[in-house]
SEBA-848061 format. One record per atom (N, C-alpha, C, CB): residue number from 1; residue in three letters; atom name; y, x negated, z. Coordinates in Angstrom, 2 decimals, always signed. Last residue first. Glycine has a CB too. Layout:
<recs>
+-----+------+------+---------+---------+---------+
| pos | code | site |       y |       x |       z |
+-----+------+------+---------+---------+---------+
| NUM |  Ala |   CA |       Y |       X |       Z |
...
+-----+------+------+---------+---------+---------+
</recs>
This chain:
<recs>
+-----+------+------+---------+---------+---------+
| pos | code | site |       y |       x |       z |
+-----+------+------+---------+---------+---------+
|  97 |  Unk |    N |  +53.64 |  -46.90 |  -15.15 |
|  97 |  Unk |   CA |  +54.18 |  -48.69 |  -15.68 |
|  97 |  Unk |    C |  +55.35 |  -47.83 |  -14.62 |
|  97 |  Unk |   CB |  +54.69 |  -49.48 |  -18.04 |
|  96 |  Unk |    N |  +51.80 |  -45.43 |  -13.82 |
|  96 |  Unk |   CA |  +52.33 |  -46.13 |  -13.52 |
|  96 |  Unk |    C |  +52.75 |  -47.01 |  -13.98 |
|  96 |  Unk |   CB |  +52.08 |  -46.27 |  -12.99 |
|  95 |  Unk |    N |  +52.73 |  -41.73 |  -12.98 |
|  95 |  Unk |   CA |  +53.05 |  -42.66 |  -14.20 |
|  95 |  Unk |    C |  +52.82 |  -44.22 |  -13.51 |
|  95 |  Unk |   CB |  +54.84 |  -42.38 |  -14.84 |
|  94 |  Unk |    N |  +52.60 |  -40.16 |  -10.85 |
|  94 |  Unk |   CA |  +51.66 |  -40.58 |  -11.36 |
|  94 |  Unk |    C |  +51.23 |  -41.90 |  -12.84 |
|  94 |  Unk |   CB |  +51.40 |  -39.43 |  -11.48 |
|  93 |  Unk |    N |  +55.32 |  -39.90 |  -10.20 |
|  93 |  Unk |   CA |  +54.65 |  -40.79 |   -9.77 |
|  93 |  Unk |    C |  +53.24 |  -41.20 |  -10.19 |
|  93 |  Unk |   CB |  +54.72 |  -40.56 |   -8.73 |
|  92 |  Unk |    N |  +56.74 |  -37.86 |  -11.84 |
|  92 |  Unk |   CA |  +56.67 |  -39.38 |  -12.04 |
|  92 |  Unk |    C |  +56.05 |  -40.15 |  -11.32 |
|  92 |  Unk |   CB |  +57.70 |  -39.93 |  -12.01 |
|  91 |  Unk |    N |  +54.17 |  -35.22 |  -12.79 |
|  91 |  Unk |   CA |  +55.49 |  -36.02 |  -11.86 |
|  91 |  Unk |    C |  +55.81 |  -37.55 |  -12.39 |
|  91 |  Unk |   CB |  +54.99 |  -36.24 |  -10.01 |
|  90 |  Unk |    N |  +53.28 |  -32.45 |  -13.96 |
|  90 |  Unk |   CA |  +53.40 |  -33.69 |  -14.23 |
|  90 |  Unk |    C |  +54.68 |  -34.40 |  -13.06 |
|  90 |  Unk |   CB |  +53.74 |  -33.73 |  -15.91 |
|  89 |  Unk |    N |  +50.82 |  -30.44 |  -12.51 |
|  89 |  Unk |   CA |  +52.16 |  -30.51 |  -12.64 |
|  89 |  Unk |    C |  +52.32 |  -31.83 |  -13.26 |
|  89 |  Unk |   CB |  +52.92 |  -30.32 |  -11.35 |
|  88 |  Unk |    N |  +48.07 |  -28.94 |  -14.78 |
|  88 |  Unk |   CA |  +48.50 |  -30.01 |  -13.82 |
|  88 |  Unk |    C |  +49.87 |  -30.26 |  -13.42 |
|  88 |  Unk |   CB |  +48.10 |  -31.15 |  -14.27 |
|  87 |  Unk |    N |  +47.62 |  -25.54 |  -15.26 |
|  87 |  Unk |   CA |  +48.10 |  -26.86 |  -16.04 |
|  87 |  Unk |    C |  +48.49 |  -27.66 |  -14.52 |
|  87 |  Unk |   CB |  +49.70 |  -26.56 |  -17.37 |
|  86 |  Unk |    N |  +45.35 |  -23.44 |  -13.69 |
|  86 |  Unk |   CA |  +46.61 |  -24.18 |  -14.12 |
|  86 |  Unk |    C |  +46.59 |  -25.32 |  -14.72 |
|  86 |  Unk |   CB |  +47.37 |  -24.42 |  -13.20 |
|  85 |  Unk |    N |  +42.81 |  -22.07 |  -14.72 |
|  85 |  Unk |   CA |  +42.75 |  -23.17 |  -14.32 |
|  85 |  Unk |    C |  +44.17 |  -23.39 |  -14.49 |
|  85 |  Unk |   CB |  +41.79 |  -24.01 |  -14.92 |
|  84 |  Unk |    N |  +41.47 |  -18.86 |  -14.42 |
|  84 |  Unk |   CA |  +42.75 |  -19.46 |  -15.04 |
|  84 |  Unk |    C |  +42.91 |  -20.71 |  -14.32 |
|  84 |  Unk |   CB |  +44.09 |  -18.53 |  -14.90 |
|  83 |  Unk |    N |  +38.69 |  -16.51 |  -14.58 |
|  83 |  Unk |   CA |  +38.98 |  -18.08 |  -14.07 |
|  83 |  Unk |    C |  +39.89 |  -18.83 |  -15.13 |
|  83 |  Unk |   CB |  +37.46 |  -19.00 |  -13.92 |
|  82 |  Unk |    N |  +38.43 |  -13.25 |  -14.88 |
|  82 |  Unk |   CA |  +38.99 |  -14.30 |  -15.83 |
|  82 |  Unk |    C |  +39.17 |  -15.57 |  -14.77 |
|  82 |  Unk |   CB |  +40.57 |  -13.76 |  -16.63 |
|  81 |  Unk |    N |  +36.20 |  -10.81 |  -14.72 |
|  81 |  Unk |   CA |  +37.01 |  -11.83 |  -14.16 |
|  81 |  Unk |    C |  +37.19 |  -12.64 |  -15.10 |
|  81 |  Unk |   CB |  +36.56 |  -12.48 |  -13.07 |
|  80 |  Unk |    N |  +36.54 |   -7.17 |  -16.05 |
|  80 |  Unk |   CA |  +35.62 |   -8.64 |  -15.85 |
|  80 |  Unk |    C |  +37.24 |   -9.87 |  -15.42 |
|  80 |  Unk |   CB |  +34.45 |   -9.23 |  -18.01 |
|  79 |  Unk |    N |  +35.41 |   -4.65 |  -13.96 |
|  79 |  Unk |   CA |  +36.32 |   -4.95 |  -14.61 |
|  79 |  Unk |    C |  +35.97 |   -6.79 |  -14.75 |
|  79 |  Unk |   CB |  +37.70 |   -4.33 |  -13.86 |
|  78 |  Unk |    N |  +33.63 |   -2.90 |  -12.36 |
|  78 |  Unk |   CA |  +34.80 |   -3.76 |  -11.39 |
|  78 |  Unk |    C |  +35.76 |   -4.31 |  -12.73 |
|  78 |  Unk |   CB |  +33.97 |   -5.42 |  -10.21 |
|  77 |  Unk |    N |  +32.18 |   -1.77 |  -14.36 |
|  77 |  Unk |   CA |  +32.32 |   -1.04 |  -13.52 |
|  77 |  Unk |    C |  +33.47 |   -1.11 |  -12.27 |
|  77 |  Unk |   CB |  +31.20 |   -1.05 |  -13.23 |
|  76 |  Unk |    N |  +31.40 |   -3.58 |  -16.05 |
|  76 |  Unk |   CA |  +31.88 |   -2.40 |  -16.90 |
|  76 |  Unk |    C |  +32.97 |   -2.27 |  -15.33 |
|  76 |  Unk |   CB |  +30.42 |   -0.81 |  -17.52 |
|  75 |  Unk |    N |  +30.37 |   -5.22 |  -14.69 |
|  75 |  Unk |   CA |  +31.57 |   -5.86 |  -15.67 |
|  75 |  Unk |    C |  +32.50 |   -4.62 |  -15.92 |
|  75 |  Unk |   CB |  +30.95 |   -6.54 |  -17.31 |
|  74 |  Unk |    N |  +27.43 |   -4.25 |  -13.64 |
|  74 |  Unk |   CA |  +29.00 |   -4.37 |  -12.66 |
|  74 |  Unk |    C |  +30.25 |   -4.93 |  -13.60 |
|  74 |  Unk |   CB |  +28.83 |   -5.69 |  -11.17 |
|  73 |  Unk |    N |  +26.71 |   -3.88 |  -16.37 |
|  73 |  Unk |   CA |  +27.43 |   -2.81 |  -16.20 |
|  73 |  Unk |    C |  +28.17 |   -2.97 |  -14.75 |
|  73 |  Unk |   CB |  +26.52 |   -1.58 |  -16.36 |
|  72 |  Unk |    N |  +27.33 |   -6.76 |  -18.47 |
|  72 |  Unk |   CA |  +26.90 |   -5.69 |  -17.26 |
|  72 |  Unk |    C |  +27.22 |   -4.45 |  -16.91 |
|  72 |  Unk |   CB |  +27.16 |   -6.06 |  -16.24 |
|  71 |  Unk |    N |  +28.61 |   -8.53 |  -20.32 |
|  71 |  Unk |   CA |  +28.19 |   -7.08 |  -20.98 |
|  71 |  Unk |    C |  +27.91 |   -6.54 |  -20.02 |
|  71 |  Unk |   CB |  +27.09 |   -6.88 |  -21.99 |
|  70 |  Unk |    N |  +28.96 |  -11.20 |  -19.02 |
|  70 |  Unk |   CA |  +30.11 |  -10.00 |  -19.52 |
|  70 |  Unk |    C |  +30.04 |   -8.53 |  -19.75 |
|  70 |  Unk |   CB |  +30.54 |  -10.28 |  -20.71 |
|  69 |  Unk |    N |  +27.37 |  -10.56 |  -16.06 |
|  69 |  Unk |   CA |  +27.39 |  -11.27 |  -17.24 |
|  69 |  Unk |    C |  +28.75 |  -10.47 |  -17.65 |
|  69 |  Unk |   CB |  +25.95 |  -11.17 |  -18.26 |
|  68 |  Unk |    N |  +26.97 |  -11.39 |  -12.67 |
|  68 |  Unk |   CA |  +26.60 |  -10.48 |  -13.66 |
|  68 |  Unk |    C |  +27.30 |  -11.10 |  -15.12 |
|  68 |  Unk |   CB |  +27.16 |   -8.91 |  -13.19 |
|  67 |  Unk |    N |  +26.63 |  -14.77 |  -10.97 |
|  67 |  Unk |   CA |  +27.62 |  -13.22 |  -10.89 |
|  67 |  Unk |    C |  +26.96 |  -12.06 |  -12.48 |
|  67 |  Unk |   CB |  +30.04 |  -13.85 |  -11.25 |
|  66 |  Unk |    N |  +25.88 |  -16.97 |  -10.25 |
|  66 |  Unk |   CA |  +26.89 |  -17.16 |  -11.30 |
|  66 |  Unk |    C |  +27.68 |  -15.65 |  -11.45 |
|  66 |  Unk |   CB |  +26.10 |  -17.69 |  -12.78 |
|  65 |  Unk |    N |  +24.59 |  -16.34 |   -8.42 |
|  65 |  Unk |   CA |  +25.46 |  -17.57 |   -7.84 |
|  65 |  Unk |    C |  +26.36 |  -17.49 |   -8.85 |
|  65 |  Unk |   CB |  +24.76 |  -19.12 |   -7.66 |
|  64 |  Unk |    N |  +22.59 |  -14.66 |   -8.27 |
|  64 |  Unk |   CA |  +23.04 |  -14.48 |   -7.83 |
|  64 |  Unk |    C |  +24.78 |  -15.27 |   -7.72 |
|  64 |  Unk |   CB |  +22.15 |  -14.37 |   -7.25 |
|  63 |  Unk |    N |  +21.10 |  -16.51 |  -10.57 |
|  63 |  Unk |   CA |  +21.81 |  -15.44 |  -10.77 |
|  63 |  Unk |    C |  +22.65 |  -14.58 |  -10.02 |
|  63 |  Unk |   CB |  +21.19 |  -14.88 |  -11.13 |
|  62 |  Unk |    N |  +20.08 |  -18.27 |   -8.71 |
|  62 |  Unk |   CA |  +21.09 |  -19.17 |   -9.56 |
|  62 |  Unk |    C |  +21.89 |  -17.72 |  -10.35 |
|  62 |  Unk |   CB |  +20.10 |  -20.54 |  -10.90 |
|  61 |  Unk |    N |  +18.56 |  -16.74 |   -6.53 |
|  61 |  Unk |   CA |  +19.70 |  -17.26 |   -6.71 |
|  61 |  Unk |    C |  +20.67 |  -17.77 |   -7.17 |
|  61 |  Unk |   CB |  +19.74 |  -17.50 |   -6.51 |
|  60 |  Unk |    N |  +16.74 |  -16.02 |   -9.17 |
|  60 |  Unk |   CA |  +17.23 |  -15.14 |   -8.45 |
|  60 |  Unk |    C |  +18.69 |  -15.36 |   -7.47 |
|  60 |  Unk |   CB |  +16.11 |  -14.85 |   -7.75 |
|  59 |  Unk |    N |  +15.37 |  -18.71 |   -9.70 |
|  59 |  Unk |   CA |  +16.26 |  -18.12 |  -10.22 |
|  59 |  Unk |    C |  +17.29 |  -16.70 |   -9.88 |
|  59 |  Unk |   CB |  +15.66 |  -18.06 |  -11.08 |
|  58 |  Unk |    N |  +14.35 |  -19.15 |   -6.95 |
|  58 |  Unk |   CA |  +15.35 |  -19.97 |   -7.29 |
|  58 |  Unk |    C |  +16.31 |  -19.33 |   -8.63 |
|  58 |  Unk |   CB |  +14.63 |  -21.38 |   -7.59 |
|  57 |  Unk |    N |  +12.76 |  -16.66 |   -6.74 |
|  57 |  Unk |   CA |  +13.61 |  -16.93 |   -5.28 |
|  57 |  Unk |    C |  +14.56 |  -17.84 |   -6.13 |
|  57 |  Unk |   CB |  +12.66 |  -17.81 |   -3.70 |
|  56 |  Unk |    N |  +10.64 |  -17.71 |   -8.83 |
|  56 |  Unk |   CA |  +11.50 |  -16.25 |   -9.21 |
|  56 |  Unk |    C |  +12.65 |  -16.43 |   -7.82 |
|  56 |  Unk |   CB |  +10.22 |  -14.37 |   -9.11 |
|  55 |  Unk |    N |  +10.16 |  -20.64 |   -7.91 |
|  55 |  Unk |   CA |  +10.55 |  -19.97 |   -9.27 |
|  55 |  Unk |    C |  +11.25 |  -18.82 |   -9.07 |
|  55 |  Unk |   CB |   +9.40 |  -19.60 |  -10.15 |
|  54 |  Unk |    N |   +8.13 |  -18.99 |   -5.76 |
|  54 |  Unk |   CA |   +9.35 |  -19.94 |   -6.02 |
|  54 |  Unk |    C |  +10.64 |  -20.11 |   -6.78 |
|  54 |  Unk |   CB |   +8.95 |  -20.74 |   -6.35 |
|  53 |  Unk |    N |   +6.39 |  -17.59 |   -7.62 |
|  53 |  Unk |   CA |   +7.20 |  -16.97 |   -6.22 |
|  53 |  Unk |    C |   +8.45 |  -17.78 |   -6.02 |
|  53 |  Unk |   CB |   +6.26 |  -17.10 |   -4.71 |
|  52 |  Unk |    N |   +5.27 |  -19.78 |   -9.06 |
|  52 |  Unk |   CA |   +5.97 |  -19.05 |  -10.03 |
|  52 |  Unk |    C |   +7.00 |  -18.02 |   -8.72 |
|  52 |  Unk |   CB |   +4.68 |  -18.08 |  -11.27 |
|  51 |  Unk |    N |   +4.40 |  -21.15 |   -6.50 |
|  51 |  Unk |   CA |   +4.81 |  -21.98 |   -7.47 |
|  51 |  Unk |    C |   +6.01 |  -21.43 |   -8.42 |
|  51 |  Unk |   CB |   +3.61 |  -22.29 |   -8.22 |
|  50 |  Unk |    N |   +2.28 |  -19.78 |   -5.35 |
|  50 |  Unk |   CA |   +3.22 |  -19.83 |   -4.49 |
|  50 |  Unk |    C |   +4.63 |  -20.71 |   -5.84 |
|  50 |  Unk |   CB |   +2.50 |  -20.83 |   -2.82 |
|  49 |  Unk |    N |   +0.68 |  -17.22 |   -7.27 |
|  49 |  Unk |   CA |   +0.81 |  -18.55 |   -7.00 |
|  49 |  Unk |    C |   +2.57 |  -18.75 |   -6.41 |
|  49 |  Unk |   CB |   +0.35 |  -19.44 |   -8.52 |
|  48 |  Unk |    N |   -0.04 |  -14.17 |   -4.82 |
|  48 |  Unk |   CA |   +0.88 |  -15.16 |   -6.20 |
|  48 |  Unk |    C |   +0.93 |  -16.15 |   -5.77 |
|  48 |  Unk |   CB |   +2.43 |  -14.91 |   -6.72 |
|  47 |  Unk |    N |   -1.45 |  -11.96 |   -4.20 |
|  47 |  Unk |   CA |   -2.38 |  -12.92 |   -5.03 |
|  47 |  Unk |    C |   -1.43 |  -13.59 |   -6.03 |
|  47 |  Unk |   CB |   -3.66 |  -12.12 |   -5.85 |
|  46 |  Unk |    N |   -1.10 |  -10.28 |   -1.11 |
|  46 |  Unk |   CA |   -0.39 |  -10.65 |   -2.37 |
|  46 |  Unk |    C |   -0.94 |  -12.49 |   -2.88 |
|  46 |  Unk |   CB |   +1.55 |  -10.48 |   -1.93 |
|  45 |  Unk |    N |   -3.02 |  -10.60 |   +0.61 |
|  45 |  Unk |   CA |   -2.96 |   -9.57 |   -0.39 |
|  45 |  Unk |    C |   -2.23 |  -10.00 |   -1.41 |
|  45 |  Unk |   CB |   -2.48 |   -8.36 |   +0.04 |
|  44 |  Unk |    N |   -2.09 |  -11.88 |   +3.07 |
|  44 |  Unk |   CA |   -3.45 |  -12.88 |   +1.85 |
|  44 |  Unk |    C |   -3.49 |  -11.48 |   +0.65 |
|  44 |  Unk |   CB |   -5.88 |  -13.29 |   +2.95 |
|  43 |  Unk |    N |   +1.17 |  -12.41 |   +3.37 |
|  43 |  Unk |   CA |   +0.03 |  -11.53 |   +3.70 |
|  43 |  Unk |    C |   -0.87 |  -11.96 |   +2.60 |
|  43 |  Unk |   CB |   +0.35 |   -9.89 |   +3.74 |
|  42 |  Unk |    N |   +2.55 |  -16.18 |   +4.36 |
|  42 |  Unk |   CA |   +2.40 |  -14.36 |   +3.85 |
|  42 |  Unk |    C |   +1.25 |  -13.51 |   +3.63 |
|  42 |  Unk |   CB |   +2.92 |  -14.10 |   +2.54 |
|  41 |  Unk |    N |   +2.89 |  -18.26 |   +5.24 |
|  41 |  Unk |   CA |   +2.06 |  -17.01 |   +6.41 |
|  41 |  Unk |    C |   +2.16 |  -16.09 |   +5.31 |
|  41 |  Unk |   CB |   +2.96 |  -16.32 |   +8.19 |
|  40 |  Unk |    N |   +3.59 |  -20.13 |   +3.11 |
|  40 |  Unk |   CA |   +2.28 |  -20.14 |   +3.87 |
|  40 |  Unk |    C |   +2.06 |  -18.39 |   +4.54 |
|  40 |  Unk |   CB |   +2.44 |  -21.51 |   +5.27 |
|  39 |  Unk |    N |   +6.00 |  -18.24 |   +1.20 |
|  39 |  Unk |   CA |   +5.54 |  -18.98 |   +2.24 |
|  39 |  Unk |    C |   +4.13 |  -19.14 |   +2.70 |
|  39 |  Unk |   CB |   +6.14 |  -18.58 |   +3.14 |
|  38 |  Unk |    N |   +6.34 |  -16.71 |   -1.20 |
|  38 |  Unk |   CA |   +6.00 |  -18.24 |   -1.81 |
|  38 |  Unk |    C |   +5.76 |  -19.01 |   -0.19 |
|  38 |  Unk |   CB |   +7.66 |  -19.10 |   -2.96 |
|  37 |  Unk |    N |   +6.90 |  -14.43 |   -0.61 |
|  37 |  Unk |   CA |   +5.58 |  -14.80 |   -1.50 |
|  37 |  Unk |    C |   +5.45 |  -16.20 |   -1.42 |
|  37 |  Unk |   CB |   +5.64 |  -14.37 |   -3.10 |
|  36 |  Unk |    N |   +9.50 |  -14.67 |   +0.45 |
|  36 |  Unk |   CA |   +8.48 |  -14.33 |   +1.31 |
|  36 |  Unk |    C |   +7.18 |  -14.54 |   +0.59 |
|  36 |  Unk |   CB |   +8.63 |  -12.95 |   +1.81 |
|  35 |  Unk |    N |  +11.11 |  -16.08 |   -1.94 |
|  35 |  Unk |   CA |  +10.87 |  -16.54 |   -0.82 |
|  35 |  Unk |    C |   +9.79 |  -15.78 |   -0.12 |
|  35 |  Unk |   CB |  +12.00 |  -16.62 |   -0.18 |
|  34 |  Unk |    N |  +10.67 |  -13.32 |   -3.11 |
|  34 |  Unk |   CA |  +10.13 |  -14.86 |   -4.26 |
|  34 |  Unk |    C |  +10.04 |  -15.48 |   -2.89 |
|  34 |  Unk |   CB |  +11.51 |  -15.88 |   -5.77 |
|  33 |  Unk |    N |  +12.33 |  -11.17 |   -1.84 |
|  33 |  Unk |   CA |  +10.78 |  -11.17 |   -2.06 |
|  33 |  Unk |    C |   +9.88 |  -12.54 |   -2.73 |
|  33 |  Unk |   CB |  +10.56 |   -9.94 |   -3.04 |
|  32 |  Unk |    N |  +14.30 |  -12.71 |   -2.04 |
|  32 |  Unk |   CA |  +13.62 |  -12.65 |   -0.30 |
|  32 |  Unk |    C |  +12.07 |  -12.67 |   -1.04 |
|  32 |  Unk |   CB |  +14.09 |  -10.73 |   +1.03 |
|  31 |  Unk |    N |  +15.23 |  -12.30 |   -4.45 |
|  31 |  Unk |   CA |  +15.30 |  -13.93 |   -3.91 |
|  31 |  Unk |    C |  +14.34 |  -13.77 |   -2.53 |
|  31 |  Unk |   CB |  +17.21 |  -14.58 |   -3.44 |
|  30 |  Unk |    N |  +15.20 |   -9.44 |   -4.81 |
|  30 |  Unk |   CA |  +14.65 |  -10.63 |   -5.45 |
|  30 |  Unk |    C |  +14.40 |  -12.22 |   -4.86 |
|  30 |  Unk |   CB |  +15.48 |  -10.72 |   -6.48 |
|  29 |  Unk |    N |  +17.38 |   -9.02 |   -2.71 |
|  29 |  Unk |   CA |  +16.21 |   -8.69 |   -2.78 |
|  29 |  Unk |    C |  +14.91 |   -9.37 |   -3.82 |
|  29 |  Unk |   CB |  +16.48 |   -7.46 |   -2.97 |
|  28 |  Unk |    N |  +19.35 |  -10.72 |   -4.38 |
|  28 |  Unk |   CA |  +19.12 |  -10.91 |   -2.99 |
|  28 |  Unk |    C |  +18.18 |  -10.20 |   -2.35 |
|  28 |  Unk |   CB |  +20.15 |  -10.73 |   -2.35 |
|  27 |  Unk |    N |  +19.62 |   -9.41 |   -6.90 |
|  27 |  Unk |   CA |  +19.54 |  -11.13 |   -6.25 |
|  27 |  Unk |    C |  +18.63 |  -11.17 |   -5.12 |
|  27 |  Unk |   CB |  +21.09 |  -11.79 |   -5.58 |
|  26 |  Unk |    N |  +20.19 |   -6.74 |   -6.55 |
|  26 |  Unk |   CA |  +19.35 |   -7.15 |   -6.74 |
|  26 |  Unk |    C |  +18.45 |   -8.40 |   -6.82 |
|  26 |  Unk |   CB |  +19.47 |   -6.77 |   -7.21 |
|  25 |  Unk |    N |  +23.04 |   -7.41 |   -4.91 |
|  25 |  Unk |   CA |  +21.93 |   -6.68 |   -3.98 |
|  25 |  Unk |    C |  +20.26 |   -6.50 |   -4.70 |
|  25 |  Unk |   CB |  +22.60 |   -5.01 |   -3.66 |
|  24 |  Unk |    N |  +24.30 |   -7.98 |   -7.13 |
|  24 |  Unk |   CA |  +24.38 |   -9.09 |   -5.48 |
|  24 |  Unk |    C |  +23.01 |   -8.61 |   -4.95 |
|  24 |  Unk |   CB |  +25.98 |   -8.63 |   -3.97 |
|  23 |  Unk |    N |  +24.07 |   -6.42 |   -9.33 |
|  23 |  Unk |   CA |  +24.06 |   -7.31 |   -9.79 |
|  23 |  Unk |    C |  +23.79 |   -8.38 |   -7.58 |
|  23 |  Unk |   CB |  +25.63 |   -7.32 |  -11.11 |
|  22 |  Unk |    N |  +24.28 |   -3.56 |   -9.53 |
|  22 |  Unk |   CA |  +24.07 |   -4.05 |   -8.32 |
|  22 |  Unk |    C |  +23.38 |   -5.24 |   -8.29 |
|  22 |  Unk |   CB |  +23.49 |   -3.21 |   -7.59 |
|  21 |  Unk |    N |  +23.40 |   -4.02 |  -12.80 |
|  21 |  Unk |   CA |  +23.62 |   -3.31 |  -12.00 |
|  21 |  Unk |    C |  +23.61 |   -3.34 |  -10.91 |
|  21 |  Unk |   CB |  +23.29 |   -2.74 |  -12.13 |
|  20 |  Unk |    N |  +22.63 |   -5.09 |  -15.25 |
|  20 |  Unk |   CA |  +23.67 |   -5.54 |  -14.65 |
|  20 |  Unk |    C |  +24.10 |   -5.03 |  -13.57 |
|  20 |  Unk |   CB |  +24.48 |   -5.58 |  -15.31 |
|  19 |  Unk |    N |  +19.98 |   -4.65 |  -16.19 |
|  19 |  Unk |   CA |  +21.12 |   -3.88 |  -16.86 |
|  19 |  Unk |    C |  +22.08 |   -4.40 |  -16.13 |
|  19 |  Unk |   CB |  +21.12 |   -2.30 |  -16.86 |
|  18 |  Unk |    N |  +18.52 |   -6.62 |  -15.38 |
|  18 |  Unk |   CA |  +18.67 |   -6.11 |  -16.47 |
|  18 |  Unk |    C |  +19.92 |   -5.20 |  -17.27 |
|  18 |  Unk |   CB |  +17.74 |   -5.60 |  -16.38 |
|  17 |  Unk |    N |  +18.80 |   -5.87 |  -12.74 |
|  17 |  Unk |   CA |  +19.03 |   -6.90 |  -13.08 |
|  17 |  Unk |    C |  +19.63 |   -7.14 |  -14.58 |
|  17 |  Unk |   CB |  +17.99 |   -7.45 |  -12.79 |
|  16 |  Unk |    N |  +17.09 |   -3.50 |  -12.33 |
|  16 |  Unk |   CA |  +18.54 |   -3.61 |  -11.88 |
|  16 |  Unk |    C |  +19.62 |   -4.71 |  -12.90 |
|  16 |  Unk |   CB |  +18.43 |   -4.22 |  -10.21 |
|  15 |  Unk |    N |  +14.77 |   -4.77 |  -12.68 |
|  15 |  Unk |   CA |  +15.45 |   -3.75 |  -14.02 |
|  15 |  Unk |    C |  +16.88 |   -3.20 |  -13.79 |
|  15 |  Unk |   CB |  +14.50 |   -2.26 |  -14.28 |
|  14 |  Unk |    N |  +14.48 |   -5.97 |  -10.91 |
|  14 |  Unk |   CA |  +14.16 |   -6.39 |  -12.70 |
|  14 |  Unk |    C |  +15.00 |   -5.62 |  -13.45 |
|  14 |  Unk |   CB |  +12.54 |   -6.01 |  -13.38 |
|  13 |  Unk |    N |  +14.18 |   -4.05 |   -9.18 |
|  13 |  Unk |   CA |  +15.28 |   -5.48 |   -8.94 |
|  13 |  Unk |    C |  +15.54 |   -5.84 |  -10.51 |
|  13 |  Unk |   CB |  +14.40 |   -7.14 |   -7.94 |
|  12 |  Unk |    N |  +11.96 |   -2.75 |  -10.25 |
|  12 |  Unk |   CA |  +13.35 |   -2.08 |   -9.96 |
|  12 |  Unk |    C |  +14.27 |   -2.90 |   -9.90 |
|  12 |  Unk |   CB |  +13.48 |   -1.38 |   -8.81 |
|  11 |  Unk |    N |   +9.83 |   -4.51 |   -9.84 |
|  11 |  Unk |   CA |  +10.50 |   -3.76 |  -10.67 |
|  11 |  Unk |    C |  +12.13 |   -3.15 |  -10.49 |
|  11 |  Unk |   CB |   +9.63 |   -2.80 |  -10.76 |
|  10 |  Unk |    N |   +9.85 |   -4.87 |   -7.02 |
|  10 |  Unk |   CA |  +10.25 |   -6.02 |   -7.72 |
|  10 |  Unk |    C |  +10.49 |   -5.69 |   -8.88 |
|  10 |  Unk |   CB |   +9.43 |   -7.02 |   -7.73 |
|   9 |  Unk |    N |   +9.13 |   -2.91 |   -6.00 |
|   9 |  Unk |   CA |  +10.59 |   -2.90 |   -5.55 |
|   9 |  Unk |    C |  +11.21 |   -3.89 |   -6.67 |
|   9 |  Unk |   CB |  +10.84 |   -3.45 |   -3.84 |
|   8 |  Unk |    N |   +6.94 |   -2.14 |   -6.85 |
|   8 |  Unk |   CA |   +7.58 |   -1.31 |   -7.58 |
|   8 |  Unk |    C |   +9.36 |   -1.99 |   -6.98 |
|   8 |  Unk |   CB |   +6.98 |   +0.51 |   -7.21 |
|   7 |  Unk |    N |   +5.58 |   -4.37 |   -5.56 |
|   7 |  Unk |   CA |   +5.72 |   -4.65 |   -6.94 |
|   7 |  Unk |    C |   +6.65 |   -3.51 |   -7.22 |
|   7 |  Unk |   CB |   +4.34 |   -4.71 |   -7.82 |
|   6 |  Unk |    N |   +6.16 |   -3.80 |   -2.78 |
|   6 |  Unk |   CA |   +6.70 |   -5.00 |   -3.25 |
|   6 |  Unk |    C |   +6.92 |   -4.70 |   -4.55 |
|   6 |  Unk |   CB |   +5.91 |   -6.19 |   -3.05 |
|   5 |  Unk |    N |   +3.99 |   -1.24 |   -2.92 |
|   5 |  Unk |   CA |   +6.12 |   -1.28 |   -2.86 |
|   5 |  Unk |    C |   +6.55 |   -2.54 |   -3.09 |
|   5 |  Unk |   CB |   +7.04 |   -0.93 |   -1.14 |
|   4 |  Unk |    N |   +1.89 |   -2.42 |   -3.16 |
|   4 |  Unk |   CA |   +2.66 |   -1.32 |   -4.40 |
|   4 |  Unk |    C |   +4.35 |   -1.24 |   -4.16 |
|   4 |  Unk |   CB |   +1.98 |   +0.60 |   -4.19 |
|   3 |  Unk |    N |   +1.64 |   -4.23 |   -0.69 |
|   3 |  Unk |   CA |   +1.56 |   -4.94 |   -2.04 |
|   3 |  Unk |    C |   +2.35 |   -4.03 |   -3.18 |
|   3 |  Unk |   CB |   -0.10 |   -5.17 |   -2.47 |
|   2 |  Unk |    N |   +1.29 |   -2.02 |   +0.73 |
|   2 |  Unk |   CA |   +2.96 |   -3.01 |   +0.89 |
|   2 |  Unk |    C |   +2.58 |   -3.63 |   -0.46 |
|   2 |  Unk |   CB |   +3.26 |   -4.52 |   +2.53 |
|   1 |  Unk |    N |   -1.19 |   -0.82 |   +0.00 |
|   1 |  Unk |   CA |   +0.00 |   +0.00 |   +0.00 |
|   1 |  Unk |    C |   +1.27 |   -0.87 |   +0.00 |
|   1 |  Unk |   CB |   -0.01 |   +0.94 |   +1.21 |
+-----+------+------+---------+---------+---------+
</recs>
């Protein structure tokens, strides 16, 4: 029975994911469930190599880390971010002849 809700939860994260949708909160359920598969104590039911569990926890964070995409629907939904790097001030001290 926990093994069917893991997998239907891990669906759902997937498919959250997929469409861009609660783009933080599918990470981060994703990332627990890859971490809790991939530890020694976990329940001997779930039959995953600890390796690809891993794997899914690390990418799960690196998606968590970069944020939903342009096309998402959190993009649609918050509006998309722009990162504006200013221009450097110029001074004279940096000059040095």
């Amino acid at each position: 029975m926990f093994t069917l809700f893991l997998a239907t939860l891990s669906v759902i994260c997937g498919l959250l994911l997929l469409a861009g949708l609660f783009n933080q909160l599918a990470c981060g359920v994703a990332a627990l469930i890859g971490i809790g598969a991939a530890l020694p104590l976990h329940l001997p039911l779930l039959a995953v190599p600890w390796t690809s569990a891993l794997l899914t926890a690390v990418i799960a964070i690196a998606v968590l880390c970069l944020g939903p995409g342009a096309y998402s629907l959190d993009a649609r939904r918050h509006g998309r971010r722009e990162i504006i790097i200013p221009a450097r001030p110029s001074s004279s001290d940096d000059n040095p002849i």
